[in-house]
Backbone bond lengths (Angstrom), bond angles and torsions (degrees), N, CA, C in turn:
res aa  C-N    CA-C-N  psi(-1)  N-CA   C-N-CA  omega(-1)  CA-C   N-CA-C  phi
1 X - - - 1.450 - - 1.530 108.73 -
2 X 1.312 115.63 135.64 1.610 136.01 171.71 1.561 90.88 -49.25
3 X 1.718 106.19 159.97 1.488 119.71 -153.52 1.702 81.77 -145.73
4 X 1.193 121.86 110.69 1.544 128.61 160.40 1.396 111.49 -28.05
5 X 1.668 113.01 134.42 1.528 108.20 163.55 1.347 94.53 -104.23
6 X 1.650 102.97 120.05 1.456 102.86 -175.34 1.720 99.86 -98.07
7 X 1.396 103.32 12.73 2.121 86.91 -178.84 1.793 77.16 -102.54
8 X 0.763 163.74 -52.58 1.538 153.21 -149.74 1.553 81.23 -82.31
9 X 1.094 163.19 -82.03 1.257 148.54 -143.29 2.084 106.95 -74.02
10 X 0.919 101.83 -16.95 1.536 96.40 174.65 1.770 98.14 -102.95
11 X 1.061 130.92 -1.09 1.383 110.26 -169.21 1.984 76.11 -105.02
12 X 1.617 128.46 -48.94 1.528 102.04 179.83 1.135 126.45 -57.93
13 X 1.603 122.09 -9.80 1.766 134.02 159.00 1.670 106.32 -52.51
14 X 1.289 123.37 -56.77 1.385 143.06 -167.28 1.378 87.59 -64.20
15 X 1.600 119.73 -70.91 1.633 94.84 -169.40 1.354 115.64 -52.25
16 X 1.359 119.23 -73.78 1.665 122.57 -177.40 1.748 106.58 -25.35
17 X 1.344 126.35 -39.86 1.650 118.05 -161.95 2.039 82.22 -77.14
18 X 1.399 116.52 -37.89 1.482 100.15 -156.06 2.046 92.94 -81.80
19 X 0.749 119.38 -25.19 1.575 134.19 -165.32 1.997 87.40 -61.24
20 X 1.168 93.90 -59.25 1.756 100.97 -159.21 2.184 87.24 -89.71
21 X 0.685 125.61 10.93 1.234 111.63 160.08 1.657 138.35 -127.72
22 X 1.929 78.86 18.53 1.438 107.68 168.30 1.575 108.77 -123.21
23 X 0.907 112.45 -0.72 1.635 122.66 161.58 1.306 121.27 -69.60
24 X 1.834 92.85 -50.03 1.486 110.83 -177.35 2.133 124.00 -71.70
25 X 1.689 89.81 -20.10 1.255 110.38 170.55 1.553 124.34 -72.64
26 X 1.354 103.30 -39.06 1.459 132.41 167.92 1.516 108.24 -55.57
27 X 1.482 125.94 -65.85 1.031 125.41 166.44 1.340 137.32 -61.44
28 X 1.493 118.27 -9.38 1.337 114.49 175.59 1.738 95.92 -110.65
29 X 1.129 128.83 -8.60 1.423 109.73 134.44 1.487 152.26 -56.66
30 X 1.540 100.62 -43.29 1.698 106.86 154.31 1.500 109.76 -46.62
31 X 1.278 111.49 -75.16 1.405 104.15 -175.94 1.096 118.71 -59.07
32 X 1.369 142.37 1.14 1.579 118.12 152.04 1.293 123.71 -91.93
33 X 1.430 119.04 -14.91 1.445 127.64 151.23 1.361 126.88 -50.05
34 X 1.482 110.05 -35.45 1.654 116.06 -168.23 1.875 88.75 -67.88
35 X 1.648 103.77 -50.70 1.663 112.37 -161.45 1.536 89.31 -66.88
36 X 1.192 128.57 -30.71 1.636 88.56 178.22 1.518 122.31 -110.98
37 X 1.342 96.90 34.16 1.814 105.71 177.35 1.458 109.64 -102.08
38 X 1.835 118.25 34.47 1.239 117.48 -178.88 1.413 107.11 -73.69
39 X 1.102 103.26 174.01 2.006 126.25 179.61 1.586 92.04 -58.45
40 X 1.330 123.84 145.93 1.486 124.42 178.11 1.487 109.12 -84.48
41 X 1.704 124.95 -12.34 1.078 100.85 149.83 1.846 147.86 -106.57
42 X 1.464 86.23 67.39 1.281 103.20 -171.54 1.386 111.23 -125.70
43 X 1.168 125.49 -10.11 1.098 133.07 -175.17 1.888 102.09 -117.53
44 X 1.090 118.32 169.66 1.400 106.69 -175.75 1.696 104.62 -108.71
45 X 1.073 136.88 144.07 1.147 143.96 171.17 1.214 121.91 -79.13
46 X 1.853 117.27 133.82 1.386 104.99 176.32 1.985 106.23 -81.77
47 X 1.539 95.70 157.81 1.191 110.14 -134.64 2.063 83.77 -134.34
48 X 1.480 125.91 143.01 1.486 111.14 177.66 1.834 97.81 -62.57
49 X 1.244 112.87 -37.02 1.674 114.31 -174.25 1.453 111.16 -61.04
50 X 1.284 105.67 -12.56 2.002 88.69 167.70 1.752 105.35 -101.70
51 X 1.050 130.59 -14.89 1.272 118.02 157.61 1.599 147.41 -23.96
52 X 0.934 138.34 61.78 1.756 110.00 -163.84 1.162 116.40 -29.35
53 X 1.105 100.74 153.54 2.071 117.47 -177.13 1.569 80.54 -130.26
54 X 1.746 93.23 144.19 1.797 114.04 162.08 0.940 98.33 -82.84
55 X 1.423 130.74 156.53 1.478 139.16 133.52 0.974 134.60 -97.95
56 X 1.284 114.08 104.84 1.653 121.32 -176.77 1.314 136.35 -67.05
C-alpha cells in the first residue's frame, strides 16, 4: 500500500493558508482605499490657523 507524502500535502496546506491570506490582505486594502477616496470636502483641511504659533 501507497504511503502519504505528507511534506507535499502540508506544503499545498501552506500555499492555500498564504493564497487566502493574501486575498484577505488585498481586500482589506481596497476597502481602506474606497474609505479614504472621499470628496475633499468632507474631511477638514489642515489650515496655517490650526497650527500652534509661539509667542515671543
Amino acid at each position: 500500500m501507497a504511503r502519504t507524502n505528507f511534506k507535499f500535502t502540508k506544503r499545498q496546506k501552506e500555499l492555500e493558508r498564504k493564497k487566502k491570506m493574501e486575498e484577505k490582505r488585498q481586500r482589506k486594502l481596497e476597502k481602506k482605499n474606497i474609505s479614504t477616496e472621499t470628496p475633499p470636502d468632507e474631511h477638514p483641511s489642515a489650515t496655517d490657523d490650526e497650527t500652534p504659533t509661539v509667542a515671543s
